[in-house]
N, C-alpha and C positions, 0 to 999 in steps of 0.2 A: 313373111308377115303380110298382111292381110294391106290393101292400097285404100285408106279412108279417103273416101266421096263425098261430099257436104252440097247438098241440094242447094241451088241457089233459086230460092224464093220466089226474086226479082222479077222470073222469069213464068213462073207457074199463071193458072187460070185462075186470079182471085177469084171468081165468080164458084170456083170448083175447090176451092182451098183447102177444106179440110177433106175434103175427100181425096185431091193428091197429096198431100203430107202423109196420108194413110196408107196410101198407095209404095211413097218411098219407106214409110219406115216398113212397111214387110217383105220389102226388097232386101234392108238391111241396114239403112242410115240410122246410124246415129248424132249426128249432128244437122243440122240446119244453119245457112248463112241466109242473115237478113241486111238489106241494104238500104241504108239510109241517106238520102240522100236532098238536100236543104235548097236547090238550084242559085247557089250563089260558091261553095267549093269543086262542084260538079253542076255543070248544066243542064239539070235535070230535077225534078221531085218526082219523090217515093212519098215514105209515107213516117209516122212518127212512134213515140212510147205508145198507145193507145193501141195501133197495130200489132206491136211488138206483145202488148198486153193480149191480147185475141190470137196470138200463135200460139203464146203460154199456154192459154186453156184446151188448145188444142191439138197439144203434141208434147210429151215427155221427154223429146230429143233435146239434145246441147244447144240452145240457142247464141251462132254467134253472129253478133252484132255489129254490123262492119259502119261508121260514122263519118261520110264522105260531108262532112260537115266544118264551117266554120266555125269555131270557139266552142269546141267540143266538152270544154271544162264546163263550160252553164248548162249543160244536157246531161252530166256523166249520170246522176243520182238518179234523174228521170226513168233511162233507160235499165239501170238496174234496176229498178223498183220495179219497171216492169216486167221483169223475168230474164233480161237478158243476164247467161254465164258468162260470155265474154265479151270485152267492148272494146270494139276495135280502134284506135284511134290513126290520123294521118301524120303521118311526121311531117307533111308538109303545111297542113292546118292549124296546126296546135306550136300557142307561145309559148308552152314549157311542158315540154316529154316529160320532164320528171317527176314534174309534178301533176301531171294529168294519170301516167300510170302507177304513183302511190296515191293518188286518191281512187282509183278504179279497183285497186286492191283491199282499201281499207272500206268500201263500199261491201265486197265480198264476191267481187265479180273476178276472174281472171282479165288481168290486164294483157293486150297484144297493142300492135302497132301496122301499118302498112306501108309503104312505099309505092310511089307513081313509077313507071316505065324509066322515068327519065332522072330518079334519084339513086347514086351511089350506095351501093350497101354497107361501103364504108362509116356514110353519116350514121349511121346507127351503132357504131361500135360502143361509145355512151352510152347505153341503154339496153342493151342485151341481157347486162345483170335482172334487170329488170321486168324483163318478159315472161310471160306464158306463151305467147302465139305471134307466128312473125308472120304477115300477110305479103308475100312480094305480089304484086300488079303487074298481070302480064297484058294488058289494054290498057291504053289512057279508062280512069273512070267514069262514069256518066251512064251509058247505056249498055245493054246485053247483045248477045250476038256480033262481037266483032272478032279480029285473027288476031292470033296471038302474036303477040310481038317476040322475035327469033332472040334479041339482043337480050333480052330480060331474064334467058336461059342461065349466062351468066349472075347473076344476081341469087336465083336461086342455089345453085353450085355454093357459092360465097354463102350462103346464110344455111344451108347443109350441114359444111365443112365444121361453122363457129358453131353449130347448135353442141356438138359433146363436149363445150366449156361450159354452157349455161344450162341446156335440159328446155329449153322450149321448143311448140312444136311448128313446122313452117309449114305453109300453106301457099296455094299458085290459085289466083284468079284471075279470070279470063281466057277465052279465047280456047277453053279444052274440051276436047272432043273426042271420038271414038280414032281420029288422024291424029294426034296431038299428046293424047294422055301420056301412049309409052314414052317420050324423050321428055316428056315434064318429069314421070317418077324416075327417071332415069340417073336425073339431077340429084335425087336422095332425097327429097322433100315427101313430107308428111301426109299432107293434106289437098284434095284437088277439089276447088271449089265447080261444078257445074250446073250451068243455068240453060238457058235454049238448047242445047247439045240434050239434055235428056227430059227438059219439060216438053218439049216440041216431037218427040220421038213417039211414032205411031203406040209404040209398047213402053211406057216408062219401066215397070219394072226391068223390064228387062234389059233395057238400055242399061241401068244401073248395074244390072250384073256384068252387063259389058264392058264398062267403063272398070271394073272394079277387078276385070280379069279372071 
């Protein structure tokens, strides 16, 4: 089976943007991850719906929308409205999982969820019924370009193993690179999200087919 790559945004040359989105999807992506980030959940801003609206127009790939955000619930409507498929939410942000991924669902978006380096994959056993897309956090969040943290390897194993009860798919960000990708898919997970590792890479496309095996 074919190892999905999901371009991280974050990371690319706004100034050049649609020009590399063009670049990754003839490489082969189909999905895009976009990071939002509010500098009060994560120490850092990105950027908002309004963004998110100007990728729509310029890319037909899966837009997922990762919301390193606090009170994710008063944003969900925004960022579907504006084009995002899937909305990521924190388990450790959000005052009610349950109710943030049935309203993300009755939106028409696919609901996912994420977890920090440092949260149990257990806490999510509640909510697994629940999912489309399990985000584990291989980096504290906030910025691009850091190492992946070794310990979080577990976490994905764990969220592998539970996905043939529910049918959602798992996904590893941070910290993955042309040293790093084999023992991420190694875990069984889905999805590798990469940012600096292949926006930064003399040859994108080809980085991506590297990355991709």
């Amino acid at each position: 089976m074919a190892r999905i790559i999901s371009p991280s945004l974050l990371s690319a040359d706004f100034a050049r943007l649609g020009e590399q989105i063009h670049l990754v999807e003839e490489a082969g992506a189909e999905r895009l991850h976009l990071d939002v980030m509010d500098g009060r959940f994560v120490p850092n801003i990105t950027f908002g719906p309004l963004i998110v609206e100007a990728i729509r127009r310029l890319s037909n790939c899966r837009l997922d929308t990762h919301l390193m955000i606090e009170e994710p619930h008063r944003f969900l409507k925004q960022f579907v409205e504006a084009g995002a498929d899937t909305v990521i939410v924190h388990a450790e942000a959000s005052t009610d999982l349950h109710r943030d991924l049935a309203t993300i669902r009755e939106l028409g978006a696919s609901p996912g969820v994420a977890i920090n380096p440092d949260t149990d994959f257990d806490t999510l056993q509640p909510y697994l019924g629940e999912l489309d897309y399990l985000l584990i956090m291989s980096v504290f969040p906030g910025f691009g370009g850091q190492s992946l943290i070794e310990s979080t390897l577990e976490n994905m194993r764990q969220a592998a193993a539970a996905r043939k009860d529910h049918g959602y798919q798992v996904a590893v960000d941070g910290g993955i690179n042309t040293q790093t990708v084999e023992q991420v898919f190694a875990t069984g997970i889905d999805i590798a999200v990469v940012g600096s590792a292949l926006f930064k890479a003399p040859d994108i496309p080809q980085r991506f087919r590297d990355l991709q095996g």
